[in-house]
N, C-alpha and C positions, 0 to 999 in steps of 0.2 A: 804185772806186779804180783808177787805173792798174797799182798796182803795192801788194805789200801792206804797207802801214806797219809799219818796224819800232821796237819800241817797248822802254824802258827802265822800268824801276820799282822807286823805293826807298821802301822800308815796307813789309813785311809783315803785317799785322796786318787787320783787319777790313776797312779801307774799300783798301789795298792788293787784298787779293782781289778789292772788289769793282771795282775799275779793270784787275785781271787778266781779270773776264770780260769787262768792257766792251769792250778790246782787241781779243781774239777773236773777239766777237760783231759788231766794226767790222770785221773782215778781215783785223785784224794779227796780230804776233807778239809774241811778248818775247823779245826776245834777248839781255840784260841785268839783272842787280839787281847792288846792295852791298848793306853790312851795314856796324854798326859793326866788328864782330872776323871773323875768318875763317870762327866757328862759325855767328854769324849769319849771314853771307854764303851759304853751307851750306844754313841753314833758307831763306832767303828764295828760292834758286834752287827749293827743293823746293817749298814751297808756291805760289808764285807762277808754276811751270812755267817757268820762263825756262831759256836756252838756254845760259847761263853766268854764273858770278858774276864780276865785276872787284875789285878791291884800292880803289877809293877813288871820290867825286865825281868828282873831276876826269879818271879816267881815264873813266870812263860817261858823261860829257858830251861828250868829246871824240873819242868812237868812231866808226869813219867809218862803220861799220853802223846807227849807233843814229839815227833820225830823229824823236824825239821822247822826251822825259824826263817820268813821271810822280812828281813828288812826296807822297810817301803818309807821312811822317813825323811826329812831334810840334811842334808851331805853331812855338818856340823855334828849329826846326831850317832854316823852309823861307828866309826868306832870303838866309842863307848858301846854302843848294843852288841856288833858283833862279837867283843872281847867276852863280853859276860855269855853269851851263846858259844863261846868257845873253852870259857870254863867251866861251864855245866857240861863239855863232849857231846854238844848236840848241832845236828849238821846244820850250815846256815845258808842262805842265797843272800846276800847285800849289793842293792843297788847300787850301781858308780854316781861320784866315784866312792871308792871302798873307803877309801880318807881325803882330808881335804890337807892332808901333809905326805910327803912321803915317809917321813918316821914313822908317820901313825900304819901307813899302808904298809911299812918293812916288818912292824912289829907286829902286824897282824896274820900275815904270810906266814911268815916262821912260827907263830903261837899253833898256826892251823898244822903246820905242816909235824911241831913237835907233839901235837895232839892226837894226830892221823886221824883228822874230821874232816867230812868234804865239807868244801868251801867253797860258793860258786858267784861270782859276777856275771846279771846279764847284758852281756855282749850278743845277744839275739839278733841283730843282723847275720851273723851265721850262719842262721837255722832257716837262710830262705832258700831254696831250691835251687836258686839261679846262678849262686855265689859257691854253693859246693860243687857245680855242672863246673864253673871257673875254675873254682878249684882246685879238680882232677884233671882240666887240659893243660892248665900250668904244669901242674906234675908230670903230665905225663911229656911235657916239650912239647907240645902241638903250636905253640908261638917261638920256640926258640925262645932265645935270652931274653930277659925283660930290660928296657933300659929305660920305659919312660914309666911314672905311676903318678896319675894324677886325677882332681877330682873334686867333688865341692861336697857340701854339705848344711842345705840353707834353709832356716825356716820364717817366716814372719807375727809371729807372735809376740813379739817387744815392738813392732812397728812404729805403732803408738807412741805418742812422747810420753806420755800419762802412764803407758800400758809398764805394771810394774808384777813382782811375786818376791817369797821369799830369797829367789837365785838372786836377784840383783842387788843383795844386802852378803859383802863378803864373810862378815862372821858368822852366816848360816850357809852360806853356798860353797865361800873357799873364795882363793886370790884369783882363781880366773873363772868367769861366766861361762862364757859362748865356746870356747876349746875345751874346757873342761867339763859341760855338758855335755857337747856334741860332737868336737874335734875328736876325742879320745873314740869316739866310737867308727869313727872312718880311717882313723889311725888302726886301730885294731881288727879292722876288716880287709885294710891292704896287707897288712904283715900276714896274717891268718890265709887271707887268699893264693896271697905270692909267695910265701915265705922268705922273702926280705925283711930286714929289719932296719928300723930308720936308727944311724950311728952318730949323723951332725944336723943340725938346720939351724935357721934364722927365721924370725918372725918379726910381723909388724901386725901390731894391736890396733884398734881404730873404732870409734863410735859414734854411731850418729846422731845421742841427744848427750849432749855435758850432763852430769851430775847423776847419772841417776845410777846410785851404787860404786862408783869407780871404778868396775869392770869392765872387758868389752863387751862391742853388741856383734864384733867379727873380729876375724883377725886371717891374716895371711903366711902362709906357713912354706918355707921350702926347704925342702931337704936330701942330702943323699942314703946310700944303705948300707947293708955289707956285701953286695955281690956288684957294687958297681953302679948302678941303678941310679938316676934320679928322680926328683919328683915334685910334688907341691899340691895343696889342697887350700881353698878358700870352705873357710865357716861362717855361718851371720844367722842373725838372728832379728835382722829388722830388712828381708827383703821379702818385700811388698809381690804376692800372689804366690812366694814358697813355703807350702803349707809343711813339709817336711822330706826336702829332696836330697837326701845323700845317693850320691852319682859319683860312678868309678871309671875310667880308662884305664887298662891293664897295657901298655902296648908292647910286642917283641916284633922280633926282625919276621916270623913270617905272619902273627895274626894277634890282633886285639880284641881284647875282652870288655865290653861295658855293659853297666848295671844301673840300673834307675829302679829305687826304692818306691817310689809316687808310680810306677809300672813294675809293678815284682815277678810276673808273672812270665817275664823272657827274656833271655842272654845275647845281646849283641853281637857277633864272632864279627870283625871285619877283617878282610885279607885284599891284597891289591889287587886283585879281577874279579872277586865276589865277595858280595856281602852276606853272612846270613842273620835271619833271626829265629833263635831255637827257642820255640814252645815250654814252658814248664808241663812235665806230665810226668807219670813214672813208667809211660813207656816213650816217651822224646829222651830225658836223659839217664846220663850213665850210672851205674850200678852207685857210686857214689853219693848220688843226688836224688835218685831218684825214690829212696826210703824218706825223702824229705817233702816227697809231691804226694801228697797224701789225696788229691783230686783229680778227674782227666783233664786235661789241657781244655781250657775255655770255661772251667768253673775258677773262679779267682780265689786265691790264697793270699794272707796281707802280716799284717803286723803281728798281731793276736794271732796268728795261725805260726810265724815263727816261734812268737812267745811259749805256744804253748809246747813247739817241739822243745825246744831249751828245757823247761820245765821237765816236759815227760823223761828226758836225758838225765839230767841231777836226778829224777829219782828213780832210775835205769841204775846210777852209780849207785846209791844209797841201798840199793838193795843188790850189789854187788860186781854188778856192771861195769863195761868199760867201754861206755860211751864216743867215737872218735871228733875231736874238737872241743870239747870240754871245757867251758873259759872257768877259771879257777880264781882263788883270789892272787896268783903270781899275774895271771892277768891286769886284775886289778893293778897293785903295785906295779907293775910295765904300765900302764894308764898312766899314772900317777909323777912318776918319772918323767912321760913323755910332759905332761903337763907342765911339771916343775921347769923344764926344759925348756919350751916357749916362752912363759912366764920370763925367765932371766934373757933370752933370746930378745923379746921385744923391748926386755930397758933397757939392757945393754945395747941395742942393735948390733950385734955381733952372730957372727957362727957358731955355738956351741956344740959343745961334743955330748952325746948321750951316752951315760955312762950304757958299759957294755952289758950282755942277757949272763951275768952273774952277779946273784944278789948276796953270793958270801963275801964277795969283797969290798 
């Protein structure tokens, strides 16, 4: 970086922190949070290390120190914050999803885009070594076609009948829980990986305690693409010892690709007479991937370690950059869509068609 990013952030709470080290670890600062009340403003400066708390949105976006806004608050909220961080023209990162409607998410895309602000969602699954090594064998046909793409995405932290948060209350979370949390994130790592895109699916909703929020605690999801392909992915969020496992099967006619998030550290290759398992390193993989293996093979890289590459990426753009993968807020909005998509899929029990990758029409 020329110079070091200085960086704003509102939300305190888990995934706040975890954008507080990302920050740092990219070479910036925080030099700002809010809060809703003054108390909270308080806490968030303290936890979050920042450099002073401000009185409101609109004063933190419009800071002439502040060169980028990270949104770290409840689904309900980011909207509203990103809009206002979009008309002060100052860059933003907002957590998924970007809206808990797709209007909100269409009108957000286009505001960015008639702004020309970067505008990033993180989809940091991306950013882990193992998924870009995938990545470039797809490209390059080293499996041939893809016909199968499937995969889970499980964590048990609703386990609990009792075990409750803000996500399980749809006026702050949105109309879906568990896909909308976490589906959208496996969904955006198949398409990103393969470059398939999903064009119909069906779903089935399903819970395992009544009452608690009207959302699901999982849901089953199947679908086809545009090249042909099909596929299907299970999500949940009340299974007992899955502390956070989104898992991928990529398959074609000569070799498949699998990824296990809870083991990040190596790419599955199967092919009908050998198996292999290729090492994360940056000298195991390819020129692609391996600007992403920022340790030698046998030191481990995790969450926070994609995190922070995401991070360092938007502000590689922001300083003029052109970062390759980029999740932007048209990401977002394609989340958003996908979501809206199962959501009517699961009442309906029907097939529905996902509108197509044009969002002028």
């Amino acid at each position: 970086m020329t110079h070091r990013i200085r960086a704003a952030i509102v939300g305190a709470g888990f995934i706040g922190a975890v954008h507080a080290h990302a920050v740092r670890a990219a070479g910036g600062v925080i030099v700002a949070t809010t809060g809703r009340t003054p108390e909270a403003t308080a806490r968030a400066v303290e936890v979050l290390g920042a450099e002073r708390g401000v009185g409101s949105m609109a004063e933190l976006a419009a800071a002439d120190d502040v060169d980028v806004v990270h949104i770290c608050t409840p689904n309900s909220t980011h909207a509203e914050m990103a809009e206002a961080v979009l008309a002060a023209g100052t860059p933003v990162i907002c957590e998924k999803p970007l809206a808990t409607s797709v209007e909100d998410a269409r009108r957000l895309t286009a505001r960015a885009a008639e702004a020309d602000v970067l505008a990033a969602v993180p989809f940091v699954y991306r950013f882990y070594p193992a998924v870009r090594e995938a990545r470039a064998r797809i490209a390059a046909g080293e499996a041939g076609p893809l016909w199968l793409l499937h995969g889970t995405y499980l964590q048990d932290w609703l386990a609990a009948a009792d075990a409750t948060n803000w996500r399980v209350d749809p006026a702050l979370g949105g109309g879906s829980r568990t896909f909308g949390d976490i589906g959208v994130h496996w969904c955006d790592l198949m398409e990103f990986t393969t470059g398939h895109r999903i064009v119909r699916l069906a779903a089935r909703m399903g819970t395992a305690y009544e009452g608690r929020g009207g959302t699901e605690d999982g849901a089953v999801v199947v679908f086809e693409t545009d090249q042909g392909a099909s596929g299907s992915v299970v999500v949940s969020q009340v299974s007992p010892g899955r502390k956070n496992r989104l898992w991928f099967s990529f398959d074609g006619q000569a070799a498949s690709y699998c990824f296990d998030q809870e083991h990040p550290d190596s790419l599955w290759v199967g092919g009908t007479a050998v198996n292999r398992v290729v090492m994360r390193g940056p000298d195991t993989f390819s020129d692609a991937a391996a600007g992403y293996a920022r340790l030698p093979a046998g030191h481990p890289q995790g969450y926070q370690d994609a995190f922070n590459a995401f991070v360092s990426d938007v502000y590689a753009a922001i300083e003029g950059q052109k970062p390759e993968g980029l999740p932007t807020f048209m990401d977002g909005l394609r989340a958003a869509v996908l979501t809206q998509a199962v959501v009517t899929a699961g009442a309906e029990q029907s097939w529905v068609e996902v509108p197509a990758w044009n969002w002028d029409s």
